[in-house]
KOLKE-412908 format. One record per residue (C-alpha): x, y, z. Coordinates in steps of 0.05 Angstrom, whole numbers, plus 32768, in hexadecimal, padded with zeros to 4 digits. Example, Ala and Ser with C-alpha at 12.3 -4.5 7.8 and 13.67 -1.06 7.14 Angstrom:
# residues 2
80F67FA6809C
81117FEB808F
END
This chain:
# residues 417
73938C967C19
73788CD47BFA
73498CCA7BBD
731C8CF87B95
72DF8CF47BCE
73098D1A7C01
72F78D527C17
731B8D987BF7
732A8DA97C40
734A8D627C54
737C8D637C15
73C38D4E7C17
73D78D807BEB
73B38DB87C0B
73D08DAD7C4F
74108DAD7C3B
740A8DE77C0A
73F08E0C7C4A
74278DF67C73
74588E137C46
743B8E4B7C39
743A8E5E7C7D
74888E4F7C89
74988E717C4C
747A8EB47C6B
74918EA57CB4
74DE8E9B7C9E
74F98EAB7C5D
74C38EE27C58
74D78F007C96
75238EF57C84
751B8F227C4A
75018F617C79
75308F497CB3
75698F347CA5
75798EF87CD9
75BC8EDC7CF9
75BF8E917CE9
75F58E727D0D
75FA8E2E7CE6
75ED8E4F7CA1
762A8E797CAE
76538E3F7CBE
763C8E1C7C78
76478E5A7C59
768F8E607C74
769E8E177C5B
76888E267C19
76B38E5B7C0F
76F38E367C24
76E48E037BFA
76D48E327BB6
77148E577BCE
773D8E1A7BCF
77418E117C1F
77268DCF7C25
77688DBE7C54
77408DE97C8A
76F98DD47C7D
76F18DB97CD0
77168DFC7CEB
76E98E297D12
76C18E5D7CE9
76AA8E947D17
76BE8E717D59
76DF8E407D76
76958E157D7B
76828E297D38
769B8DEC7D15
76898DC97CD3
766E8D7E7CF2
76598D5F7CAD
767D8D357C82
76A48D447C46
766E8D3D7C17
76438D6E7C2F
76758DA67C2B
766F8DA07BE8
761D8DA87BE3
76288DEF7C0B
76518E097BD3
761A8E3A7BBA
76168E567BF9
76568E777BF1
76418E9B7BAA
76048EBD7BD3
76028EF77C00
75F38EEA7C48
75A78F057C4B
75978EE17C06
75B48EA77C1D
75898EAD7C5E
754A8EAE7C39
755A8E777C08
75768E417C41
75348E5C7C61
75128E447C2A
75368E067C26
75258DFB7C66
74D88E027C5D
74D98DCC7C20
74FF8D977C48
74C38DA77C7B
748E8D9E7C47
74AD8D5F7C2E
74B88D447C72
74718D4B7C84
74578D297C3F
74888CFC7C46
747A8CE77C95
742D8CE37C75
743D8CB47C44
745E8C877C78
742A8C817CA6
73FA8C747C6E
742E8C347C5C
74298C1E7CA3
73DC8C197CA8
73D28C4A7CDC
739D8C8D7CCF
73C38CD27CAA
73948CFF7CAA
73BB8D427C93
73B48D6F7CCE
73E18D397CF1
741A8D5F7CD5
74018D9D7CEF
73FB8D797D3C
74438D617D39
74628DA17D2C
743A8DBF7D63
74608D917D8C
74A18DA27D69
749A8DEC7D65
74CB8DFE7D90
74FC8DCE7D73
74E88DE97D34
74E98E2C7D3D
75318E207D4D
753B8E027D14
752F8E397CE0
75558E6E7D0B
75938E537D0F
75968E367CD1
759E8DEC7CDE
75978DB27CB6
756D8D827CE6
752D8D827CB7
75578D707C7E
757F8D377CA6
75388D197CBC
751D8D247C77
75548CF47C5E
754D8CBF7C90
74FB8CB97C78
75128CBB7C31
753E8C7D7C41
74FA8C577C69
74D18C6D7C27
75078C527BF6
75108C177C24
74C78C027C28
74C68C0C7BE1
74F98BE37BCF
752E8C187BAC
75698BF47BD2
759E8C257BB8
75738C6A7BBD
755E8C527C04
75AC8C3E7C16
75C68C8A7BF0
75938CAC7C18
75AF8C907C5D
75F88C997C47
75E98CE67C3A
75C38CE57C7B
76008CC77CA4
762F8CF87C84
76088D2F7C94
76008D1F7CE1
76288CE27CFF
75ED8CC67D29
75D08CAB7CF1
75F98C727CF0
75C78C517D23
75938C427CEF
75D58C1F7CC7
75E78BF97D07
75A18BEC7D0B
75A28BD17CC6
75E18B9D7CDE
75BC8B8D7D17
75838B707CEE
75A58B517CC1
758F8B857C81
75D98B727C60
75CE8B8D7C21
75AB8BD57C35
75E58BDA7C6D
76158BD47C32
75FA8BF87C00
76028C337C31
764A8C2A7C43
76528C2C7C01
762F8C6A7BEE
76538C7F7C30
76948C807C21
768C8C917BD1
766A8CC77BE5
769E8CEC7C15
76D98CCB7BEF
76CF8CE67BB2
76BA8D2B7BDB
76F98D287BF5
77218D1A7BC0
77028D587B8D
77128D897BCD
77578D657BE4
77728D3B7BAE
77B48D377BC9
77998D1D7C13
774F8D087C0D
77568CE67C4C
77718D1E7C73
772A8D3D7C7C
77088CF87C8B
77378CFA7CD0
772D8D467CD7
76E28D377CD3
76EA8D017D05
77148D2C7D2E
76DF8D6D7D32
76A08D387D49
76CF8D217D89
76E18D5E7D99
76A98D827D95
767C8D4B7DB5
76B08D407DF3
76B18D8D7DFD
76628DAA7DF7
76468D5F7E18
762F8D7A7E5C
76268DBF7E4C
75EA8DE37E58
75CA8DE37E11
75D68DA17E00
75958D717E03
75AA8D307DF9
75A58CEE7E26
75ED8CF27E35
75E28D3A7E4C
75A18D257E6D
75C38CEF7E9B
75FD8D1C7EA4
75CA8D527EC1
75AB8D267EF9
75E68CFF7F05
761A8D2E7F0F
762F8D6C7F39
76208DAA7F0F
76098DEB7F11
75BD8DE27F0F
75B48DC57F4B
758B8D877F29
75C28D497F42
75A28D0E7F6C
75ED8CF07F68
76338D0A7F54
764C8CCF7F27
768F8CE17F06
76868CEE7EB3
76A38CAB7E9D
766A8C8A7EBE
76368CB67E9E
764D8CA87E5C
76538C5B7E6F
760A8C5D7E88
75FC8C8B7E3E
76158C5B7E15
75EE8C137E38
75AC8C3A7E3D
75BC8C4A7DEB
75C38C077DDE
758D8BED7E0A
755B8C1B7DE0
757F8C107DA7
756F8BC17DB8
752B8BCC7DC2
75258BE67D75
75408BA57D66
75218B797D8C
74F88B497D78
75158B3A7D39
74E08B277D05
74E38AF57CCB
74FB8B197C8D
74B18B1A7C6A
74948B387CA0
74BE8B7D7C9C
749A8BB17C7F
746F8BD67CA8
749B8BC57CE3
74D48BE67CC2
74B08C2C7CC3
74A58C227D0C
74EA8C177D1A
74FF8C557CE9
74D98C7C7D1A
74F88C657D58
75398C657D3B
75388CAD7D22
75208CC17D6F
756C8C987D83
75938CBA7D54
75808CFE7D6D
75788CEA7DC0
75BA8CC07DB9
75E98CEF7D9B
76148D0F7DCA
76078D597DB7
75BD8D687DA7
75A38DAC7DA1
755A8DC47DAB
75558DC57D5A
75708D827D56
75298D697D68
75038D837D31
75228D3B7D09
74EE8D1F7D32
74B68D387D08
74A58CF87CE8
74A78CCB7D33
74788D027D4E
74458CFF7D07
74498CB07D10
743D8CAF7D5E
74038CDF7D58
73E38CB87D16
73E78C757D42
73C48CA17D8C
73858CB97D52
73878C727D32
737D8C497D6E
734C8C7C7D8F
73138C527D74
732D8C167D9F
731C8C1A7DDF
73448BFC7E14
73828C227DE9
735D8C627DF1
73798C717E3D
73C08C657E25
73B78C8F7DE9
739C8CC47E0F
73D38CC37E44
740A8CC17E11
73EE8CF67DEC
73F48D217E20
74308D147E3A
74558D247DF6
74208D6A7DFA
743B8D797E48
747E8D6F7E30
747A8D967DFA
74568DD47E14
748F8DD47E4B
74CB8DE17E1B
74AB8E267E12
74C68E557E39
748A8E867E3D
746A8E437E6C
74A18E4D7EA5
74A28E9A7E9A
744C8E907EAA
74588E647EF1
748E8E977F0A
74C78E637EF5
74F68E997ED7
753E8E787EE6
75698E3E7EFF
75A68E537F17
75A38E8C7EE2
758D8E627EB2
75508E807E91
753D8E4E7E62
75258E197E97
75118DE37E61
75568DE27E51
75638DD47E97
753D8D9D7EA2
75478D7B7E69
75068D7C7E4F
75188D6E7E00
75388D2A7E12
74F88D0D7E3A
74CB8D297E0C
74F88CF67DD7
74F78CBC7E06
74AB8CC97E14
74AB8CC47DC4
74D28C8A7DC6
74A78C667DFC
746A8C757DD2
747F8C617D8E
74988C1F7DA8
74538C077DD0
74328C1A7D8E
746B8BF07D6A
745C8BB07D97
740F8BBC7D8C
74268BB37D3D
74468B7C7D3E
740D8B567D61
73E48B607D25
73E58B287CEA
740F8B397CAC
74378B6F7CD1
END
């Protein structure tokens, strides 16, 4: 915890102000001098103006392709609405901005966690897990996507929940869920241990929230764009869930597994099996959070761990993950790395620290590009972006995954837990 004897250089506040700053210059800076092409923001921008202009009825059509789609539910169409009263560059700079404070507040946030779980947070851990994230990151604020802000609100619900603000905590994860679907595996989470109220609480906010959404943009058939969202997340999933860009575990197992174009198949399993294999190794992990179940007084600190774990599922699990889609893993990376420097003073842990720590660096240095382009690796199959070949994103998150959960079960050893 910080207090008045820290040093000027080892200062929350300072770190974070820094961090900003920096972002601020890199992205919304830039975007004022170069105007930039964000993908997503176009789509949200598109959506807004249906809905100002009365044309909520087509709020899932397809913007400026047939892939461009408004994915979110109702609800959120509702919070783009000023991006339809701004010019496109303007509107650039300030979702730029935007961007940049969900950043900042996911970083003090992720801080403030791993201070509540009794491990070290020294402030240039925040700076170390977005050197891992960079590249996920980077992606992020250039097409415009909203992963940093759907992270952001899964910590605020592990902040409000180890606080005890039952209703923020269960609003938080409703907005989160609404905004991207996979969500929902911190709620089944929730049933799974038995957290009745907390899981009901959210269904509530849940469906208030979208209902009412829905009924202020369709009041004659609210429902009608509940099965239209519904609708656009099969489609869409079912249609981009082997493709080339996608970087989930669905994709991953589909990539070794199947005959394809990259040449990277050790057996040619039909697609129903892959996504039969996809969804036991989901819930084996997803078990694994679970398991062991601990008496309800003993919950606290163990729930931040499985926050973490669970926010590295609901990005590896969902069936269409893009590079950007990892930066939500901000907070699993800050609390890995806090737990590597903690137990660094112990040790016979000091060899597995070590080694995990540099797997997650290896795996991160080698979704850069510039890494292959340096060995002569240029292309698979015509591929240039070789990461994205071999799937590098996804074990990076299970490496994550593997970490976060021996440092889990070194925990819950310890008395009071």
């Amino acid at each position: 915890m910080l207090t008045g004897s820290t040093p000027w250089w080892n200062r929350r506040w300072l770190w974070l102000a820094g961090l900003g700053l920096g972002f601020l210059l890199r992205f919304p800076g830039n975007f004022l001098l170069h105007p930039p092409f964000l993908m997503d923001l176009d789509v949200y921008r598109a959506v807004a103006l249906r809905v100002v202009q009365g044309q909520a009825a087509a709020l899932y059509d397809p913007t400026s392709s047939a892939v461009m789609l408004f994915k979110y539910a109702p609800c959120w169409a509702l919070a783009w609405i000023p991006l339809a009263w701004i010019p496109a560059q303007p509107a650039a700079v300030a979702w730029a901005a935007l961007t940049v404070g969900w950043l900042v507040l996911s970083c003090w946030a992720g801080l403030e966690l791993c201070r509540r779980a009794g491990v070290d947070d020294p402030p240039w851990l925040i700076v170390a897990a977005m050197f891992l994230l960079v590249r996920s990151l980077t992606a992020e604020f250039l097409n415009g996507q909203v992963d940093l802000l759907w992270g952001l609100l899964v910590i605020g619900f592990l902040l409000a929940e180890d606080a005890g603000r039952m209703w923020l905590a269960a609003a938080l994860l409703a907005l989160g869920i609404s905004l991207k679907l996979p969500a929902a595996v911190v709620l089944l989470y929730l049933l799974l241990s038995r957290r009745w109220a907390t899981a009901g609480r959210t269904v509530a906010w849940l469906v208030g929230f979208n209902a009412l959404s829905s009924f202020a943009m369709q009041p004659g058939r609210p429902l009608h764009l509940f099965g239209d969202w519904i609708r656009v997340l099969l489609s869409s999933g079912a249609g981009r869930a082997f493709e080339i860009g996608n970087q989930s575990l669905l994709a991953l197992l589909g990539r070794f597994l199947m005959a394809g174009p990259y040449g990277l198949h050790v057996a040619s399993w039909p697609a129903t099996m892959i996504v039969e294999l996809y969804a036991a190794t989901s819930l084996i992990l997803l078990g694994l959070v679970v398991w062991p179940r601990q008496p309800a007084g003993e919950r606290r600190t163990r729930l931040i761990y499985d926050g973490a774990l669970l926010m590295v599922l609901m990005a590896l699990c969902s069936p269409t993950v893009w590079v950007a889609t990892y930066s939500a893993l901000l907070f699993p990376a800050m609390l890995a790395l806090s737990n590597l420097w903690t137990t660094r003073r112990c040790f016979p842990s000091l060899l597995g620290s070590l080694a995990a720590g540099l797997l997650l660096l290896g795996l991160s240095i080698m979704t850069h590009s510039a890494l292959w382009r340096a060995i002569g690796m240029r292309s698979i199959r015509g591929e240039t972006y070789v990461f994205l070949v071999l799937m590098i994103l996804p074990w990076f998150a299970l490496a994550l995954f593997g970490t976060l959960w021996v440092q889990r079960r070194r925990m819950l050893r310890r008395p009071g837990a």
